[in-house]
Structure formats: structure tokens, C-alpha cells
KOLLO-810439 format. One line per field, with one value per residue (C-alpha): residue number from 1; residue in one letter; x, y, z. Coordinates in steps of 0.001 Angstrom, whole numbers, plus 524288, in hexadecimal, padded with zeros to 5 digits. Example, Ala and Ser with C-alpha at 12.3 -4.5 7.8 and 13.67 -1.06 7.14 Angstrom:
<rs>
n	1/2
res	A/S
xx	8300C/83566
yy	7EE6C/7FBDC
zz	81E78/81BE4
</rs>
This chain:
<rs>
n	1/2/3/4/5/6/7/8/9/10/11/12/13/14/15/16/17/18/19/20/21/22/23/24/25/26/27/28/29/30/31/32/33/34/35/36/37/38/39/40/41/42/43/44/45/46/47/48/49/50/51/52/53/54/55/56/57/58/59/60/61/62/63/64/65/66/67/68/69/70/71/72/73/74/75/76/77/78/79/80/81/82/83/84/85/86/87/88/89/90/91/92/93/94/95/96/97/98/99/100/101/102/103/104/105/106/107/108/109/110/111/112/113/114/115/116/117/118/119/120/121/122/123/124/125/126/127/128/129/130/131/132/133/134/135/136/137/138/139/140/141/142/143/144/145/146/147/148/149/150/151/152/153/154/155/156/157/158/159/160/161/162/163/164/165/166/167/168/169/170/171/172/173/174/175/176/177/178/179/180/181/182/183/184/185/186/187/188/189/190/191/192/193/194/195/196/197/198/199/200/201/202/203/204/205/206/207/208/209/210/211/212/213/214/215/216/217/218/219/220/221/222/223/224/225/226/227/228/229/230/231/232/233/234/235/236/237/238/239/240/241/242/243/244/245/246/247/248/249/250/251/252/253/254/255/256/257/258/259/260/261/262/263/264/265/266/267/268/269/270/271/272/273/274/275/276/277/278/279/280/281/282/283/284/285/286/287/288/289/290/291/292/293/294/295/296/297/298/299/300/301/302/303/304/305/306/307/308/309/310/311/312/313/314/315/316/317/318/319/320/321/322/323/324/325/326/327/328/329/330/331/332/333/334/335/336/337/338/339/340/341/342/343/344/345/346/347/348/349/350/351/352/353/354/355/356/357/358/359/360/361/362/363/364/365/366/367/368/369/370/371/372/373/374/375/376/377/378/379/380/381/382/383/384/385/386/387/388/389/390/391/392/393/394/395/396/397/398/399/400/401/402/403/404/405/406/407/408/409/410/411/412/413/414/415/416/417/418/419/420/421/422/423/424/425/426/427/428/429/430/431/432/433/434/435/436/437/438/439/440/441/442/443/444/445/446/447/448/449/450/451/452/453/454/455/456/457/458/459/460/461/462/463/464/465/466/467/468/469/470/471/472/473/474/475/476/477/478/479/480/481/482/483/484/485/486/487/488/489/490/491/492/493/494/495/496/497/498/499/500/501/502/503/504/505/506/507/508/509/510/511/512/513/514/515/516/517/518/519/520/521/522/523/524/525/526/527/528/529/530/531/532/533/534
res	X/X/X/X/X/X/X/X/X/X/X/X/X/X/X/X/X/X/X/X/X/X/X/X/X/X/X/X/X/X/X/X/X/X/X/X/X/X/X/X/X/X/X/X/X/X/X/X/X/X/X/X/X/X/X/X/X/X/X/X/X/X/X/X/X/X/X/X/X/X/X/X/X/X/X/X/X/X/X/X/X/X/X/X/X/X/X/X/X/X/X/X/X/X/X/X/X/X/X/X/X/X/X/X/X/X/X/X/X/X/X/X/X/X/X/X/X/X/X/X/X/X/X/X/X/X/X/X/X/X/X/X/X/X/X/X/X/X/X/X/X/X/X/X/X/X/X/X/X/X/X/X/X/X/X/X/X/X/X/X/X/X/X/X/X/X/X/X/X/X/X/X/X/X/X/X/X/X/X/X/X/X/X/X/X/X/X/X/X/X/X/X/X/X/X/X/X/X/X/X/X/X/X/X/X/X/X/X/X/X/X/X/X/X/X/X/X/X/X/X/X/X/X/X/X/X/X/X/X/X/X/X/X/X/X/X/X/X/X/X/X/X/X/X/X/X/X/X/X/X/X/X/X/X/X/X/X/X/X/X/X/X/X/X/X/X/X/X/X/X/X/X/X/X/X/X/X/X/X/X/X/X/X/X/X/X/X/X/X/X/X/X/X/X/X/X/X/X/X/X/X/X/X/X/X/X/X/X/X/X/X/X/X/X/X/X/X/X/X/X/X/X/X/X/X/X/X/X/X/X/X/X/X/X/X/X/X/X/X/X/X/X/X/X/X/X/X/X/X/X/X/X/X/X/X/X/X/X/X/X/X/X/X/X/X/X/X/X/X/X/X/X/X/X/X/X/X/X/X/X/X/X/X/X/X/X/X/X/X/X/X/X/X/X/X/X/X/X/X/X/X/X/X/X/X/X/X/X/X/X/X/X/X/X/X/X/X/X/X/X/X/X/X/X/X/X/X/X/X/X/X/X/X/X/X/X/X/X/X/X/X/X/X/X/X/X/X/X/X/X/X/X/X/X/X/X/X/X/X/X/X/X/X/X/X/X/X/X/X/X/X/X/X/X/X/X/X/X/X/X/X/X/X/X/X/X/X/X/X/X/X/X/X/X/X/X/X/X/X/X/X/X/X/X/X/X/X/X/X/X/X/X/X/X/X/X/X/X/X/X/X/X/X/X/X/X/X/X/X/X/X/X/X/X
xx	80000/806A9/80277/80761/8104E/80C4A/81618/812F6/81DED/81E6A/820F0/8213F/82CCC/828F5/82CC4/82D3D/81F0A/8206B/82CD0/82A1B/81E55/82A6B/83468/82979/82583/8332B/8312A/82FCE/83A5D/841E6/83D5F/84122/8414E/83EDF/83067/825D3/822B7/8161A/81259/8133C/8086D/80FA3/803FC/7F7F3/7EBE5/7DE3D/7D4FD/7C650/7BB8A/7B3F7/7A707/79AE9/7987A/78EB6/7940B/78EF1/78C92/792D0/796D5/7A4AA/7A6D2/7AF04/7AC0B/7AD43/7A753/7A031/7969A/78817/7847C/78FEA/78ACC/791C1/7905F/792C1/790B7/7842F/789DC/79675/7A16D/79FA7/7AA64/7AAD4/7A96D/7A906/7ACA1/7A4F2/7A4E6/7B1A0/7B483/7AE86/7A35E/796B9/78CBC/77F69/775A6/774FF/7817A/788DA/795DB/79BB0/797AC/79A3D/79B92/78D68/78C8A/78C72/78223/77B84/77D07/777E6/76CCB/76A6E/76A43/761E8/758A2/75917/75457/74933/743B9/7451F/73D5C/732A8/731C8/730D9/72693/71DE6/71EA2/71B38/710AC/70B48/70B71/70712/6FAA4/6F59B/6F796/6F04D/6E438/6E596/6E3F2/6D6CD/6D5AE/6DE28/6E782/6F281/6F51C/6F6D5/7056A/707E0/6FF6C/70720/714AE/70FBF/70C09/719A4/7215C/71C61/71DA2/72D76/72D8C/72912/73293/73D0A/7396A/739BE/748A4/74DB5/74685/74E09/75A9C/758F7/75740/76278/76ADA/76655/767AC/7760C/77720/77318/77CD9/7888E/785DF/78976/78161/781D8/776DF/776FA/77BDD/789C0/79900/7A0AE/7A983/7B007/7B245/7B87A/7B3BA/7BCA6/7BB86/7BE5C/7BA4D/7B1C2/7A4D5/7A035/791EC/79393/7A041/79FCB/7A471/7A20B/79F48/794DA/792B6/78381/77D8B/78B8E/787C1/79121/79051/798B4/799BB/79BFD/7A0F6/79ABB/79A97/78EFD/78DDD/78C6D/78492/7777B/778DA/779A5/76BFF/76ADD/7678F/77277/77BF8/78A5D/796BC/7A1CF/7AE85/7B852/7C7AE/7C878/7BA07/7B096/7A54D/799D9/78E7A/783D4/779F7/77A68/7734E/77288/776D2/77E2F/7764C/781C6/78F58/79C4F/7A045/7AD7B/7ADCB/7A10D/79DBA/791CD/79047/789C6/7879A/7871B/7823A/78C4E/782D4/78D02/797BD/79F53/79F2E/7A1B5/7AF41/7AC3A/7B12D/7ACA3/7B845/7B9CE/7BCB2/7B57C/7B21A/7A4AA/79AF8/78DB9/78535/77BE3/7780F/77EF7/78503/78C06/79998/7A66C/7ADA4/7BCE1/7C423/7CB39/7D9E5/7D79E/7DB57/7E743/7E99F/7F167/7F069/7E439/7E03D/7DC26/7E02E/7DC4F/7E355/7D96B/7DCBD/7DF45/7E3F8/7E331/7E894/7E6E5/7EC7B/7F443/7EECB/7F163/7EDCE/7EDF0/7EB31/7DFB6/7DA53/7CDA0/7C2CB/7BE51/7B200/7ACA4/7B2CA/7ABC3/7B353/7BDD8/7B7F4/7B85A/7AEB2/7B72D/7AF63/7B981/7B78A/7AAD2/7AAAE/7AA97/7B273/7BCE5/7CA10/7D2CE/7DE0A/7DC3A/7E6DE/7F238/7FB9A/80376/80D4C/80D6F/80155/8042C/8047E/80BA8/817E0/81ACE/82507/820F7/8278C/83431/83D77/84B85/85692/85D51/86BB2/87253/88152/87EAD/8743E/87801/87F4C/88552/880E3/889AC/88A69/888AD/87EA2/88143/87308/87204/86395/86262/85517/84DEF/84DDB/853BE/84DEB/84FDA/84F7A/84A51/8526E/84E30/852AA/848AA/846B0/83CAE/83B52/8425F/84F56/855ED/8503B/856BC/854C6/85F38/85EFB/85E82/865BD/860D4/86CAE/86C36/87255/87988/875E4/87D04/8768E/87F54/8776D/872BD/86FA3/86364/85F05/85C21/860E5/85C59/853E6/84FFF/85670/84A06/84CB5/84201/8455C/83C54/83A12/83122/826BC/82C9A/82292/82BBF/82FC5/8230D/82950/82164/82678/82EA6/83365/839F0/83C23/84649/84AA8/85618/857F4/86577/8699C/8703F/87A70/875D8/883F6/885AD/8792F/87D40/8820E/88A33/88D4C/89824/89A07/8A5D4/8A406/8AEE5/8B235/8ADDC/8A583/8A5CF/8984F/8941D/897C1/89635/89E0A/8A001/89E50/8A337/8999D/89BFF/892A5/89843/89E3E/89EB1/8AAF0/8A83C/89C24/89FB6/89803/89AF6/890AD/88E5C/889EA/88743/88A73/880C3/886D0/87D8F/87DCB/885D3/88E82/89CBE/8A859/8AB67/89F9A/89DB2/89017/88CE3/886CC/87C32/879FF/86CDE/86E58/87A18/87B0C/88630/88E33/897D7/8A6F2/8AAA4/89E21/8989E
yy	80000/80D55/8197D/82820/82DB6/83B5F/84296/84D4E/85558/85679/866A9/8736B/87C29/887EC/8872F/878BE/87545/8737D/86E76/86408/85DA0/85B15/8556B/84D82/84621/84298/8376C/82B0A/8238F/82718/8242B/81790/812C1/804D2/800F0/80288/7F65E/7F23C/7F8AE/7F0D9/7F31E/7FA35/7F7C9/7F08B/7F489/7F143/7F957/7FC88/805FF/80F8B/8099E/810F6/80FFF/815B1/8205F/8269B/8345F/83CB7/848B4/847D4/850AF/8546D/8570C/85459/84BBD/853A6/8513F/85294/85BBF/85DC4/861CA/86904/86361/86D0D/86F55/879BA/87B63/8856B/884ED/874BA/86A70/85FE8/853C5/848A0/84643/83AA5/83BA3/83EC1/8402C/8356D/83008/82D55/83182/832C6/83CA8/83F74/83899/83F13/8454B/84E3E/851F0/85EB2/85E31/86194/860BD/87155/86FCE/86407/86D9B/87920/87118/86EB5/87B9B/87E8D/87561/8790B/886EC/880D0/87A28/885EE/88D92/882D6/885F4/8929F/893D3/88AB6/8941C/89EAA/8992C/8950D/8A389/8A890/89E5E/8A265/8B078/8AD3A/8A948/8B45A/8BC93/8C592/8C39D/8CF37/8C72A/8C917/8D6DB/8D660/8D8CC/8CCA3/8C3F7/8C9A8/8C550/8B85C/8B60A/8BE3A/8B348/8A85F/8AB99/8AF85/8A12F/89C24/8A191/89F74/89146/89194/897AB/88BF8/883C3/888FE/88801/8790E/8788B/87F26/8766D/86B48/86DBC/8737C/8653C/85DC1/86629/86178/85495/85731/85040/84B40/85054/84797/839C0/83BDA/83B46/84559/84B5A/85434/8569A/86204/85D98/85D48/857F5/860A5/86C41/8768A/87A19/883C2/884B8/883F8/87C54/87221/86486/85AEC/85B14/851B3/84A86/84B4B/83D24/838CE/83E31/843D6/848FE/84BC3/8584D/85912/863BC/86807/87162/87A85/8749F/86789/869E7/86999/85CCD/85795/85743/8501D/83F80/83F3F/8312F/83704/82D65/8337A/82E58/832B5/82E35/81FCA/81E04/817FF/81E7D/8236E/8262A/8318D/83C15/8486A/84F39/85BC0/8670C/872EB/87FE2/8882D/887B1/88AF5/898F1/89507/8880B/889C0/87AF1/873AC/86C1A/85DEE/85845/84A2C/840CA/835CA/82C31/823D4/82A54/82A7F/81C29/81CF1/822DB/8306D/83BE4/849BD/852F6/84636/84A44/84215/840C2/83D80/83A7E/83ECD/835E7/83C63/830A5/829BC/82A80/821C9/825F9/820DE/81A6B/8132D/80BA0/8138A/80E5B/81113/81DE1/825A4/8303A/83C75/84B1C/849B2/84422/8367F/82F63/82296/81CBA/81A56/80FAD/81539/80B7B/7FB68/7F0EC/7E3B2/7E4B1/7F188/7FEC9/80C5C/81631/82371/82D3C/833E5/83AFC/838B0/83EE7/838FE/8388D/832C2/82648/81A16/81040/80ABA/81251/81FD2/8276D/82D3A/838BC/83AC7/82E26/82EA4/821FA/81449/80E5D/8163E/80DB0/80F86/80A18/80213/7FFD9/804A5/810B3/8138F/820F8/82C0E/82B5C/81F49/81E26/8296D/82100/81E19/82604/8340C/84171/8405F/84B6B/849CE/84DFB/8592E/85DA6/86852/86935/878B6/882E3/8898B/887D1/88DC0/88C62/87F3D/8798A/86B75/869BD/85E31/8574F/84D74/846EB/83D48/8362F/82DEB/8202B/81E08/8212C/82B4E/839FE/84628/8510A/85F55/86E9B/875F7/884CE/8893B/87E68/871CA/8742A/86695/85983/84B6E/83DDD/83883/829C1/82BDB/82180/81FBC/825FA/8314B/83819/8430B/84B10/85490/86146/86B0B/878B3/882C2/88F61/88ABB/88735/89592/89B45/88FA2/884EF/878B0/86A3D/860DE/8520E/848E0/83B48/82FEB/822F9/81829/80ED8/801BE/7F820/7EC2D/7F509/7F913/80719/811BE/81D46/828D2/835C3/84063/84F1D/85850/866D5/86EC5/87CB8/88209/8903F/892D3/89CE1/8A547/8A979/8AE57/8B89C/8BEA5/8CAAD/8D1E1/8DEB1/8E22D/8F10A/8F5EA/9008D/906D4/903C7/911B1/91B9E/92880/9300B/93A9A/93693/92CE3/9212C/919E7/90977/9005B/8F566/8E972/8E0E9/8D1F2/8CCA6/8DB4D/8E132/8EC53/8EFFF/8F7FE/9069E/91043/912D2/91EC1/91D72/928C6/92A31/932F0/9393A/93387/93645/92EA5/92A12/92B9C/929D6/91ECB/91803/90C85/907B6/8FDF6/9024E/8FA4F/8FDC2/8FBEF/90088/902E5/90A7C/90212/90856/9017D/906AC/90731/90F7C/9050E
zz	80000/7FB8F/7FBD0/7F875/8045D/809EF/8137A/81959/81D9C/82E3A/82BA9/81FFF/81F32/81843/80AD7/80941/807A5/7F900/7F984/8038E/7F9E4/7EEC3/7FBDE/802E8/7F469/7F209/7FDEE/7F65E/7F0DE/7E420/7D887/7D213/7C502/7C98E/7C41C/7CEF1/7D7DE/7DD07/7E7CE/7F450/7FFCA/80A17/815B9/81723/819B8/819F2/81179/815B1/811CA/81868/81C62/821DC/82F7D/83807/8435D/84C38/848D3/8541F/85A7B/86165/86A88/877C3/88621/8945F/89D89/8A779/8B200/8B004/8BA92/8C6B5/8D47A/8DF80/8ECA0/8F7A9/9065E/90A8C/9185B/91E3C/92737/9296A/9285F/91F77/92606/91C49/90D04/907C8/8F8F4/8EFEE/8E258/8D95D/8E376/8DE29/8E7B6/8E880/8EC0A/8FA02/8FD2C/90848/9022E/90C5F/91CD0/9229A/93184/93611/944ED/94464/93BAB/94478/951D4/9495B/94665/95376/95946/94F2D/95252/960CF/95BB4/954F9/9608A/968DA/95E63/95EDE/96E78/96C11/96268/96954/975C1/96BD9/96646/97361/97728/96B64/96D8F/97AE4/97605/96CBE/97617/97CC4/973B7/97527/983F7/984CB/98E41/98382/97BA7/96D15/96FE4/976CF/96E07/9618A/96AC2/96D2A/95C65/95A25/96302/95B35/95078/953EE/958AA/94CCF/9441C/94DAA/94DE1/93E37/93D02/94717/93E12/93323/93A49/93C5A/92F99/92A4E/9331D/92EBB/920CB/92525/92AFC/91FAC/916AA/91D58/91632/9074B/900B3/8F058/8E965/8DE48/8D8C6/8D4DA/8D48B/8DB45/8D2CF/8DC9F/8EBBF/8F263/8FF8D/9096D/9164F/92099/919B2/91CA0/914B2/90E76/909EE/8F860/8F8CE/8F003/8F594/8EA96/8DC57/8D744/8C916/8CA66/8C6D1/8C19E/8B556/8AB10/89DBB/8921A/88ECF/87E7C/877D7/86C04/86123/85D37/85055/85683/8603F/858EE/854EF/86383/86DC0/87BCF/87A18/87034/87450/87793/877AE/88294/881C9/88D28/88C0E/891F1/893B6/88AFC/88531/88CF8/886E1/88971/883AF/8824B/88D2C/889E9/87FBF/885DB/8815B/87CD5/879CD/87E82/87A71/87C69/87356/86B21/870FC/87846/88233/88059/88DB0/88B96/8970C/89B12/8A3E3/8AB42/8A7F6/8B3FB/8B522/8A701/8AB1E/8A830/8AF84/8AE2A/8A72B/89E85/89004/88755/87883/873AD/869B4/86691/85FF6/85543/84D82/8436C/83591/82B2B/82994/82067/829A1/828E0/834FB/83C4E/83B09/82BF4/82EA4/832B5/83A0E/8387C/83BFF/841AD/8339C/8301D/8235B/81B51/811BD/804FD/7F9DE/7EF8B/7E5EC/7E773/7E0CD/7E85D/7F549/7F183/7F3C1/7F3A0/7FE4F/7FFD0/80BA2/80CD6/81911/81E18/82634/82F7D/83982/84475/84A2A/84E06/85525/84B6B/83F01/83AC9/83175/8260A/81F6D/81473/80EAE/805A0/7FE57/806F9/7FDB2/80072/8080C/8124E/81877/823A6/830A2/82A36/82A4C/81DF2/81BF1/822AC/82AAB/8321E/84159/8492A/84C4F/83E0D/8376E/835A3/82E9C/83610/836E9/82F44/83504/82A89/82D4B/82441/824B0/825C3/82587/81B83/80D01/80374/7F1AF/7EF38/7FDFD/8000A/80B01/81449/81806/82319/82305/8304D/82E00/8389B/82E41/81FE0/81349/80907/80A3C/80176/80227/7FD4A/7FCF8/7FDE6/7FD33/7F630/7ED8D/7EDC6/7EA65/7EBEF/7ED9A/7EF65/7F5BA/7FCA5/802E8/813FD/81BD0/82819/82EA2/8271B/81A54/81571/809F1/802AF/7F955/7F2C6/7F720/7EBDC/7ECAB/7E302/7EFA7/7F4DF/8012B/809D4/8088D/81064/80F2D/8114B/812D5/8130F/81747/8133B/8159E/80DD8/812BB/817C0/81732/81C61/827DE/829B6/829DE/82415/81CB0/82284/8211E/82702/82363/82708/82244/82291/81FE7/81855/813A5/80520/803A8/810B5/81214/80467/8079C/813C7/81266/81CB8/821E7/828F9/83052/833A5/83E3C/84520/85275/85893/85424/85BF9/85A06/8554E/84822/83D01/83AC3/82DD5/82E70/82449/81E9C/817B6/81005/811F3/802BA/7FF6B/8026F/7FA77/80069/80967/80FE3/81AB5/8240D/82C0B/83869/84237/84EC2/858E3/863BC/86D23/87A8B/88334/8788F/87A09/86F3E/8761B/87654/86BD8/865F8/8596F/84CE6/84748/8376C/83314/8256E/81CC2/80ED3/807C1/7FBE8/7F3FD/7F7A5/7EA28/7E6D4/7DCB1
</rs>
């Protein structure tokens, strides 16, 4: 089985796209004048087609494990001491189970003083209303004035109302006294506890955090544009890492979005999912059944993938047990257990190659663009200079070698031992002012060795002629100039003896300066003229 080879090149350098395309298709082996063989199958595979298979047509989406509803379990009551811790983090409880004591016998002796008052305000309303009955006889014999009969109805009612507040007092203690028992108010797990024993209450501090029911949800995010498509009863498929699926509905639709993210929230019930294994702050995937649909669909290990791209290799030629492939990249869909849909595939006749890698785009440790190692004698040459090359590849095999400027300027193949070569180029000034030396080392399938095809790339960058282009200046200024005044400085241009100038320079008599003093010159400009006037 044979097919074209492709290389891509692991990197551009600017200016040797085009030239690269004429290097890289140099690869194969020379040309010989030896009649062509029969082509020999290199790997075997087994061909299949696409078939049609029914999948289930989804939404996949992201989210978080979360609890249902969470409730805060606090103390009511002030200033008592927590006696006793009977629940902790991960206890299933039930509702009315006992989960924390705070010390009550204040509570217990404020009770009973308040009680105490109570029956004393009993006694003293029924001595009230005694009094207020006989005045109440009396009343129109003219044994009592109106004064004393309105004290008499005056005192019981007082005793009435004072008998009502103790009332109220013995029941505010006993609810006080019933509040140092913290109670759970629903089935549940507790997911929290920041009850300490020991501690003293305060009336709103939370002890315990509660799961409510043991209920948790999955909460999906989705995008406005799919959101439509989804309603509550719809069957949801949650899969956290290490777990296996849980399955649920979706309970409910959240009413807007995020401004932040532009998504929704789906809240999706999980029933049993904590004996299921899951944990709220889980990160799971799932998928969101809408009904089903007939899709194209090929077994997964027919493809291959590479940058985030899968690839098939489609027949494109057969002759017996011999075919010819060739590379083609595929899209591809939704995945159902050990098939995947392929919507770039129209026709079901259509083949692909099946459990087998081939070239370039076989498994990650197979040989890959490789870097060769490029050593110049020098970094720059002169027009006739033999350059001294020393290519050190990683295995044997032949090598491409190229100068390349702005077009390709040289190109040769040169046989690569294993422990390296030497290669010698006479340098031209054809070349331009620089240009880079490119080697490309390649290797050929080995079927019998079960080795698969190689290559490596390296790049060196040389100057031509840089020293004959410099051009320097020399100044010649005397040793001490004494201001005010002007001072005359000799120039030379370097390979131009003849090119010499004098150069005035003034002096200011600045401040501070004395004839002693010395300073540098810096010329930023000079007018040249010729000495002998031409």
C-alpha cells in the first residue's frame, strides 16, 4: 500500500515560503533509469464503509454538580456554651435528629423563676377578683363610694394582665429551653460544620450546612441559541471523571442569562446521585437527549488524529490486494460508543482505512520533523570562498542541501552517514549579500524494520562580501584645543587615501572652561572635497 508523502515543515522563515515547496519535494529518492517495479504493499489494513446508524440526537454541554436546595442550621439563643457535637461532615440525618446541645440549666432556672412569678400572679388575681366581687354586691347600698368600687375593678384587672406577662415569660423560657437543642429541619447530608464545642453562641450563627433531601442537580451551561430547543421532562446523561453515568431530567429552565457569559442555566435533577458517587463542585460533561437521527457513521480507530483534526485514509485505486490511499480530512460528529458520525462523507460507498497508521500522521512516539544539527566553518565569506558544512543527523539516509536567498540559488543531494558528513560549496557573490544554507535530511519507509519514514530540518545563516562594503572614517583631531577659536581635523575615508577634508570646528569660551581643560569632539556631519580638487 503506497501513497503520496506530505511534509509539512515544523516552522517559516520569512522569505523561504516559496522556496521551501521546491526543497521539501526534492525528498524522495533520485531518479533512476532502472524500469519501474511492482509496487509492494508497505502495511495492511482492513477496508470498511461507512454504514448508517441511528444516534442519539444531543446537546453536549458543561457544568457543575450542585446541591438542590442548601439550608443553614444555626443557634436562636445568646451568651450559652456549647455542650455537645453530635453530627459532622458527611452524616446523613434525619429531620428532628438532635445535632448540637447548648448548656441549658440558666435557661432551666430562668424557667423556673419564671414560673414561680406565674403562680404568684394566679394568687393575686384571684384575691382581686374576690374583692372586686363583693364590691360588686355592694354596690347601691351606699356601703362602698364609686371610688372604691372603681379601685376594686382597677386591681383586677392589674392582676389579670400581670398574670398574662408571667405567662408570657414561661413561655419565652421554654422556647429559650427548647432552642438549646439544634435541631435538623429536613432529610439530608451535612455538607459543612463550624460547630465547635466549647464555644459560645450567638443567636444567627450558622453551625451546620445541610444538602436538603440529599438531592443534587447538574447545573448545564448553555448558549442562547440553544436554549430554545431544550424544556423541563427532557432525559439528561451526566458523566463525572471516574464515575459512571447518572441519569436525570431537566427540572427546570433558568429565566435569563448571564450578562457576563451570554449562557443559561439548565438545572438537571440527579435522583441518587450521592450514592451514585457524586459530589457537589464535581465538573461533569453531559448529554441532552432530543430524539433521534440517522447519521454516516465509520469505527472510530479508522481515523487519525492530528492538530485537533481527524483524518481517513480513502481508496483510491485497487488492484487485487493492492491499493492506493490518499489523505483526506474529515468532519466529524457525535460519537456513539466505538463509532463516530462523519458529516463530510456523502456517499456510503465511500472507504476507509481501518487499524492502521501510515506516514506522517502516525502515533505521537513515531518519528516526527526532527531538528538537524547545521555547523558553518564561519559567519561570514568572501565571492570565491569555500564554505566548510558539517550536517550531524539523528539516523542515516540522504540529505538535500540548498542556498537560498531570494530564490533558490543552489541545490544538491548528498548521501548522510549516520555519523555525520562534510560538505564543501565554493561561495558566489550571485548569491547576494547573505542568504540561508537549508539542509533537509530524509529517511525512507522500512517495511522489514517496521521503521517509518523520517526527516529532519535545519538552517544556517551566512554573510557575502560584508567586509568589502564597510566603509570607514577615520578623524584625526589634535591633542589640545584651547577655546575661543576654531580648530581644523583631518578625515579619512577607509581604501581612499586620497579622500581626504579639513574640518572646522569651533570652540565657545564657555564658562568654567580653562586652556587646560580637555573635552572630545563628536562629528555628526562632514562636507568632503577631493585634495587634488578633481
Amino acid at each position: 500500500m503506497t501513497r503520496p508523502s506530505s511534509i509539512s515543515a515544523p516552522f517559516v522563515a520569512p522569505g523561504l515560503v516559496a522556496a521551501l515547496s521546491l526543497l521539501l519535494s526534492g525528498c524522495g529518492e533520485a531518479p533512476s533509469d532502472a524500469p519501474p517495479k511492482a509496487a509492494k504493499p508497505a502495511l495492511t489494513a482492513t477496508l470498511v464503509q461507512p454504514a448508517r446508524s441511528t444516534l442519539p440526537d444531543g446537546l453536549q454541554a458543561n457544568g457543575s454538580i450542585a446541591a438542590w436546595q442548601e439550608a443553614l442550621i444555626g443557634t436562636e439563643v445568646s451568651g450559652l456554651k456549647l455542650v455537645e457535637v453530635r453530627a459532622d461532615i458527611g452524616d446523613r440525618v434525619n429531620a428532628g435528629q438532635l445535632l448540637a446541645r447548648f448548656d441549658d440549666e440558666t435557661v432551666r432556672a430562668d424557667l423556673a423563676q419564671a414560673e414561680a412569678a406565674a403562680q404568684e400572679a394566679t394568687a393575686a388575681l384571684d384575691e382581686a377578683a374576690q374583692n372586686a366581687a363583693r364590691a360588686r354586691r355592694l354596690e347601691g347600698s351606699d356601703a362602698l363610694s364609686a371610688q372604691q368600687l372603681t379601685q376594686y375593678r382597677v386591681a383586677e384587672q392589674t392582676a389579670q394582665a400581670r398574670l398574662a406577662s408571667a405567662r408570657a415569660q414561661v413561655q419565652q423560657q421554654t422556647l429559650r429551653l427548647a432552642r438549646t437543642r439544634v435541631l435538623a429541619p429536613d432529610d439530608g447530608v451535612i455538607s459543612a460544620r463550624s460547630a465547635t464545642l466549647g464555644a459560645i453562641g450567638n443567636a444567627g450563627e450558622p453551625l451546620f450546612r445541610l444538602v436538603r433531601g440529599s438531592r443534587l442537580e447538574w447545573r448545564a451551561e448553555v448558549t442562547a441559541d440553544e436554549l430554545p430547543a431544550l424544556r423541563p421532562g427532557l432525559p439528561v446523561t451526566v458523566q463525572a471523571p471516574g464515575l459512571p453515568p447518572v441519569d436525570g431530567r431537566i427540572r427546570t429552565l433558568a429565566p435569563t442569562l448571564d450578562p457576563q457569559t451570554r449562557n443559561a442555566l439548565v438545572h438537571v435533577d440527579l435522583p441518587g446521585g450521592y450514592e451514585k458517587g457524586l459530589r457537589p463542585g464535581v465538573f461533569a460533561r453531559g448529554q441532552i437527549a432530543r430524539g433521534a437521527r440517522e447519521a454516516l457513521t465509520v469505527p472510530l480507530q479508522s481515523l487519525s488524529l492530528r492538530d485537533g483534526h481527524r483524518y481517513a485514509f480513502r481508496v483510491s485505486a485497487q488492484e487485487g490486494d493492492l491499493a492506493t490511499v490518499a489523505q483526506v480530512k474529515v468532519d466529524t460528529g457525535l460519537l456513539a460508543g466505538d463509532r463516530i458520525e462523519v458529516r463530510s462523507v456523502g456517499s456510503e460507498t465511500a472507504e476507509t482505512a481501518f487499524d492502521f497508521t501510515i506516514g506522517y500522521v502516525a502515533e505521537a512516539k513515531a518519528d516526527t520533523p526532527d531538528v538537524l544539527d547545521v555547523v558553518l566553518d564561519k559567519a561570514a565569506y568572501a565571492d570565491g570562498d569555500t564554505m566548510n558544512i558539517r550536517l550531524t543527523p539523528r539516523a542515516a539516509g540522504k540529505a538535500t542541501i540548498a542556498v537560498i536567498s531570494d530564490r533558490v540559488a543552489h541545490l544538491e543531494t548528498v548521501d548522510l552517514p549516520a555519523e555525520g558528513a562534510s560538505v564543501r560549496l565554493r561561495v558566489s557573490a550571485d548569491w547576494g549579500p547573505g542568504a540561508y544554507l537549508v539542509a533537509l535530511a530524509h529517511r525512507p519507509l522500512d517495511a522489514q524494520q517496521k521503521r517509518m519514514p523520517g526527516r529532519a530540518l535545519g538552517l544556517s545563516w551566512f554573510s557575502i562580501g560584508a567586509d568589502q562594503r564597510k566603509l570607514a572614517l577615520d578623524l584625526a583631531a589634535p591633542p589640545l584645543i584651547r577655546p575661543p577659536g576654531r580648530s581644523r581635523i583631518s578625515a579619512r575615508l577607509g581604501n581612499r587615501s586620497n579622500s581626504r577634508s579639513g574640518v572646522q570646528v569651533g570652540v565657545p569660551a564657555r564658562a568654567g572652561w580653562r586652556p587646560t581643560s580637555r573635552f572630545s569632539i563628536t562629528v555628526s556631519s562632514v562636507k568632503m572635497r577631493r585634495s587634488s580638487g578633481t
